[in-house]
C-alpha positions in Angstrom: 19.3 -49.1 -4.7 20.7 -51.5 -7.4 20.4 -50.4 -11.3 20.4 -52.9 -13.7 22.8 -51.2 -16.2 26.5 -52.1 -15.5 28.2 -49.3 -13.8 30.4 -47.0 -16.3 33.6 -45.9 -15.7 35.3 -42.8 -15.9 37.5 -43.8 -18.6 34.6 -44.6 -20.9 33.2 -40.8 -20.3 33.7 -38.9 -23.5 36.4 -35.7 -22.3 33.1 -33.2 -24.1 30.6 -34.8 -21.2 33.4 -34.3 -18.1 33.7 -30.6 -18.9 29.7 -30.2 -19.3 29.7 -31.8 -16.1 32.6 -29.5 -14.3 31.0 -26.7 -16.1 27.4 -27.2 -14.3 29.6 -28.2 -10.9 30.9 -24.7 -11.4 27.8 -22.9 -11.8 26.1 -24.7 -9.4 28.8 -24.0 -7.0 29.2 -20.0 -8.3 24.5 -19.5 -7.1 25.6 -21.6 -4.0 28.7 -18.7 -3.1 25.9 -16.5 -4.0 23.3 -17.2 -1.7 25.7 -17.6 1.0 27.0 -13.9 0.5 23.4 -12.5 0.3 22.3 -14.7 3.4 25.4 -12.8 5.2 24.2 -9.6 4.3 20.3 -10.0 5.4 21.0 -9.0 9.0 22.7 -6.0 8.2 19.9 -4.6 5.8 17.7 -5.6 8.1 19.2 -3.3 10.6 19.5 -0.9 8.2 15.9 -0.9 7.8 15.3 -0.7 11.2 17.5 1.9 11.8 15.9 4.1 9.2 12.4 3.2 10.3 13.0 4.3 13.6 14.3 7.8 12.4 11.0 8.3 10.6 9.3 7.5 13.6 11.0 10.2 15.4 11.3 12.8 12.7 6.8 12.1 12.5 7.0 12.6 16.6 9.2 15.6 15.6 6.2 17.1 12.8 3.4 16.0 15.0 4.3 18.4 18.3 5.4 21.1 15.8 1.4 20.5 14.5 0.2 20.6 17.7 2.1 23.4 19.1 1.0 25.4 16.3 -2.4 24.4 16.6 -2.2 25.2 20.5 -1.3 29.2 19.6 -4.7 29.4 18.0 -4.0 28.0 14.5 -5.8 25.7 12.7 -3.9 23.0 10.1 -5.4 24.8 7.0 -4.8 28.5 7.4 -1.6 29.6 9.6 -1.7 31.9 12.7 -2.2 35.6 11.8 1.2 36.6 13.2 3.0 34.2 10.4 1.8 36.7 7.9 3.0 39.6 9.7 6.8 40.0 7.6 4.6 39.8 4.3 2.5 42.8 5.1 5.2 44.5 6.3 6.7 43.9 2.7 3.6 45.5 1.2 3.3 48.2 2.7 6.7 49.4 1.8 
């Protein structure tokens, strides 16, 4: 693509524009160092994330047989079995 405008050269470039120009080079290149670091990082969050959803996974497998179990003895998920109050009477009567 041709411009119509003669082509300036560097020496015509007041020294104030250059360093505006180096400056916005810099911080261009400073968000591009910057993405690259947090694009490096992604896969390990990521298994991070995994890794801790898969220990809440197995601490709800964990809960949910301890609910069952209980609820197998006779209990029921609102009120506990009767033996579970057995040390508090004990306490009362003393």
């Amino acid at each position: 693509m041709t411009s119509n405008s003669p082509a300036i050269s560097p020496a015509d470039v007041p020294v104030a524009a250059k360093l505006e120009a180096l400056l916005t080079l810099q911080r261009l290149d400073s968000q591009l160092d910057e993405i690259r670091r947090v694009r490096g990082d992604l896969p390990e969050e990521v298994r991070d994330l995994e890794d801790e959803i898969a220990g809440y996974e197995v601490r709800m497998k964990k809960f949910d047989e301890e609910v069952a179990g209980a609820n197998g003895k006779g209990s029921s998920p609102i009120m506990p079995a009767p033996t579970s109050w057995c040390w508090f009477s004990s306490l009362m009567s003393s």
